[in-house]
Biotite code that builds the C-alpha atoms (Angstrom):
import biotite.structure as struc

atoms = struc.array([
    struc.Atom([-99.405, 7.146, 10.791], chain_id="A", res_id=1, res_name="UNK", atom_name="CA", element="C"),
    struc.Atom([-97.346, 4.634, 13.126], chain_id="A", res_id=2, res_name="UNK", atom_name="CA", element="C"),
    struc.Atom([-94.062, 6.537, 14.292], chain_id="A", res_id=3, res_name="UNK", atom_name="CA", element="C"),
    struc.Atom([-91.753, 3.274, 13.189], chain_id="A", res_id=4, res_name="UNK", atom_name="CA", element="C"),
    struc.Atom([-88.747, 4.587, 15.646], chain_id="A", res_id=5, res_name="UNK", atom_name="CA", element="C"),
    struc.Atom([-91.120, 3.983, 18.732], chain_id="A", res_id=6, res_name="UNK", atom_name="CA", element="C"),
    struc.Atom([-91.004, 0.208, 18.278], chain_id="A", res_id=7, res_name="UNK", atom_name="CA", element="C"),
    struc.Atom([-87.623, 0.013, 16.556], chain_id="A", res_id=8, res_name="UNK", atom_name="CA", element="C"),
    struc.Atom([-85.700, -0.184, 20.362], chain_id="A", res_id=9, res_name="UNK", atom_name="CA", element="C"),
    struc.Atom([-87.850, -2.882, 22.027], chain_id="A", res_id=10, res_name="UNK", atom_name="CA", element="C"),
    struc.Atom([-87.608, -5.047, 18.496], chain_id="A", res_id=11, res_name="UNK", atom_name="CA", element="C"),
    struc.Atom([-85.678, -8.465, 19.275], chain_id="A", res_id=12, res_name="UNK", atom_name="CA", element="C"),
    struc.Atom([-83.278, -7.641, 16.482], chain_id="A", res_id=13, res_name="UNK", atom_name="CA", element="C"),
    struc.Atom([-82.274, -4.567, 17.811], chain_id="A", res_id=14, res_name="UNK", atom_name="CA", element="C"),
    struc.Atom([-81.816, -5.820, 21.479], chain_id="A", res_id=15, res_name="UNK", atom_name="CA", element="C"),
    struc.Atom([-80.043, -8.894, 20.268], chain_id="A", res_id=16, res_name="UNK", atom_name="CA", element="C"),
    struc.Atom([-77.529, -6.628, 18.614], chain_id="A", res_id=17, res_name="UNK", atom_name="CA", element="C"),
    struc.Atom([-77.258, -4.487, 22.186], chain_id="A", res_id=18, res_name="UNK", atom_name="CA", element="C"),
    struc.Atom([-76.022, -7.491, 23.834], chain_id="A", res_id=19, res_name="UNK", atom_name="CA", element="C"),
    struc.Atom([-73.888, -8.624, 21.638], chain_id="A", res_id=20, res_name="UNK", atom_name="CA", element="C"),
    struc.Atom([-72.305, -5.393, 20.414], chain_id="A", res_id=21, res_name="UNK", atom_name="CA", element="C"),
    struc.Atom([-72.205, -3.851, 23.912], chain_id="A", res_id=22, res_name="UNK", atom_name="CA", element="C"),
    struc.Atom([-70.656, -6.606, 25.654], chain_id="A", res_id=23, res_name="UNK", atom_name="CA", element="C"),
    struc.Atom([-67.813, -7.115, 22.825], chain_id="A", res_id=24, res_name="UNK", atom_name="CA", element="C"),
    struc.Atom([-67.324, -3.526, 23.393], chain_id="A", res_id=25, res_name="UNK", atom_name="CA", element="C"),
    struc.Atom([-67.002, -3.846, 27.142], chain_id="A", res_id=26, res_name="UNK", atom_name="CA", element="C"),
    struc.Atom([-64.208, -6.567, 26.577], chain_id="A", res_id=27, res_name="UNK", atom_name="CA", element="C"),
    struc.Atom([-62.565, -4.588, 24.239], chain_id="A", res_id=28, res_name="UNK", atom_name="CA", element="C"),
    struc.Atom([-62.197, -1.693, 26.201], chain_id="A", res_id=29, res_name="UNK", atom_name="CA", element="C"),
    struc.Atom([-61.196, -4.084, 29.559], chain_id="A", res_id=30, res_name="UNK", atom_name="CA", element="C"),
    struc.Atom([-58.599, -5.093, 26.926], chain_id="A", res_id=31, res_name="UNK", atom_name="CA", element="C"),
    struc.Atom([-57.141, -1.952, 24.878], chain_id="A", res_id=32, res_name="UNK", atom_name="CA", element="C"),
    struc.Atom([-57.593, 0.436, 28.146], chain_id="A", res_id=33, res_name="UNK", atom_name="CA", element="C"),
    struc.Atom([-55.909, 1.079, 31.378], chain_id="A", res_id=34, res_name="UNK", atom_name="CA", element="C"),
    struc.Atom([-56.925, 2.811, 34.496], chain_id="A", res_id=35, res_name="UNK", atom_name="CA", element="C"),
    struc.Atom([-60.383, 4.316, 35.485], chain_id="A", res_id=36, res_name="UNK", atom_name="CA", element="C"),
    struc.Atom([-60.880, 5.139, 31.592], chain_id="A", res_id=37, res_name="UNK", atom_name="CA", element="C"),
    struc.Atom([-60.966, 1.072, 31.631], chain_id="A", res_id=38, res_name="UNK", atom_name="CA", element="C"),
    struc.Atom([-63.487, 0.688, 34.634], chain_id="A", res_id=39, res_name="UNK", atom_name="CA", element="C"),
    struc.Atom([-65.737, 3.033, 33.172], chain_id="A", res_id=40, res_name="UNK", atom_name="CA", element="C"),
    struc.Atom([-65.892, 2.300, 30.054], chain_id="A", res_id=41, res_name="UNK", atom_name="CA", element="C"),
    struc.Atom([-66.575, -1.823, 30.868], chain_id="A", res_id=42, res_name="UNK", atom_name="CA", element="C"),
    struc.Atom([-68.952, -1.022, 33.242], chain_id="A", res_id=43, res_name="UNK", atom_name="CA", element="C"),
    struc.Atom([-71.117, 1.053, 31.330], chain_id="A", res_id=44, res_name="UNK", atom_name="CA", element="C"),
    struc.Atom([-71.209, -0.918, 28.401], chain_id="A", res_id=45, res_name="UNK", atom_name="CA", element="C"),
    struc.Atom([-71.726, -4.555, 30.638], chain_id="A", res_id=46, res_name="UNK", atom_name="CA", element="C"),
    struc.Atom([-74.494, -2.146, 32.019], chain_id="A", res_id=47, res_name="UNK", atom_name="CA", element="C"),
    struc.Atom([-76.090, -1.520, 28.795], chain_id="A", res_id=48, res_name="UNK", atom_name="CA", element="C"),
    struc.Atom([-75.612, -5.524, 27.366], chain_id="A", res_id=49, res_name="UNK", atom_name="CA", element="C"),
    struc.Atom([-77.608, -6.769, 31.170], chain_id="A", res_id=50, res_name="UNK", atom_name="CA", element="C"),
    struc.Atom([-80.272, -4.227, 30.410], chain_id="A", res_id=51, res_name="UNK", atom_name="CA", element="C"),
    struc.Atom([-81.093, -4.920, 27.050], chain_id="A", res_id=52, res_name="UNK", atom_name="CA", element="C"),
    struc.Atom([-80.387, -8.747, 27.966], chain_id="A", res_id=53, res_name="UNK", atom_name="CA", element="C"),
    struc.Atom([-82.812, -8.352, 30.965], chain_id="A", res_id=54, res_name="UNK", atom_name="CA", element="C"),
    struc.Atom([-85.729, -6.870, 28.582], chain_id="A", res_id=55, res_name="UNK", atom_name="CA", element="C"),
    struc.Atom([-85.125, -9.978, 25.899], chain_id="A", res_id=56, res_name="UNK", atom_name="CA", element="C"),
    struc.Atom([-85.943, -12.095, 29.165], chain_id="A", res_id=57, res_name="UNK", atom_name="CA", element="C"),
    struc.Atom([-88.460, -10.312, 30.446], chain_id="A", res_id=58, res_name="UNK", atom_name="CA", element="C"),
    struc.Atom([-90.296, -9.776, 27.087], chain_id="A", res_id=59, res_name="UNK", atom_name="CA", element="C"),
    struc.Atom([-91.217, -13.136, 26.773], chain_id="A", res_id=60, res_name="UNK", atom_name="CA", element="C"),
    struc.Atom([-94.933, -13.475, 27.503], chain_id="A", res_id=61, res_name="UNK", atom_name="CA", element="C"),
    struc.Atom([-95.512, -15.920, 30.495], chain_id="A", res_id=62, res_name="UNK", atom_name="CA", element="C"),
    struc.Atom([-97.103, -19.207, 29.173], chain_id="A", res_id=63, res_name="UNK", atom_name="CA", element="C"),
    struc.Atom([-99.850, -20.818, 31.522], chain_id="A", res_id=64, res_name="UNK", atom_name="CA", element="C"),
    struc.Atom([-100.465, -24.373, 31.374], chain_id="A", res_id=65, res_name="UNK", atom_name="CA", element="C"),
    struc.Atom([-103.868, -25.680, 32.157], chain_id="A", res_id=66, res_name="UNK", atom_name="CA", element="C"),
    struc.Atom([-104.538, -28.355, 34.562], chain_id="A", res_id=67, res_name="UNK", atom_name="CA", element="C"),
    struc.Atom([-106.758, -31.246, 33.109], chain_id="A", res_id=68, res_name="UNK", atom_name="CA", element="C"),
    struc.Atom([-110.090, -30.975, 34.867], chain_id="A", res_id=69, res_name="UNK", atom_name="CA", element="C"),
    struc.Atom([-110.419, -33.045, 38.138], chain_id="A", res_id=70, res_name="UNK", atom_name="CA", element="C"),
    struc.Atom([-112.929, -36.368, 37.180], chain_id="A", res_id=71, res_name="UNK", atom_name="CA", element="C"),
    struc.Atom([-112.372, -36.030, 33.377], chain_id="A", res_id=72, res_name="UNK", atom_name="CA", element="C"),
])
């Protein structure tokens, strides 16, 4: 039986909502905090929305184009 958790984090759905939830969270918290708490707390949230960004680029499967043959 397929363990459905094991695919759940790399599903597009799931990585689209990292980004966008992550990185509303990091402006939040550059907005409603002060100090290092504010640093922190934007940085590792901008951290998480570029990683799971990063993998929705990087997932894409690299499409080859073939050249026409030479003489045909």
């Amino acid at each position: 039986m397929p363990n459905p958790l094991k695919s759940l984090p790399s599903s597009r759905p799931v990585l689209w909502f990292l980004v966008l939830f992550n990185l509303a969270a990091a402006v939040a918290a550059g907005l409603a905090l002060h100090g290092p708490q504010q640093i922190t707390t934007s940085t590792g949230m901008g951290v998480v929305a570029l990683g799971a960004g990063a993998s929705l680029v990087l997932r894409r499967a690299p499409q080859t184009r073939q050249l026409p043959a030479a003489g045909k």
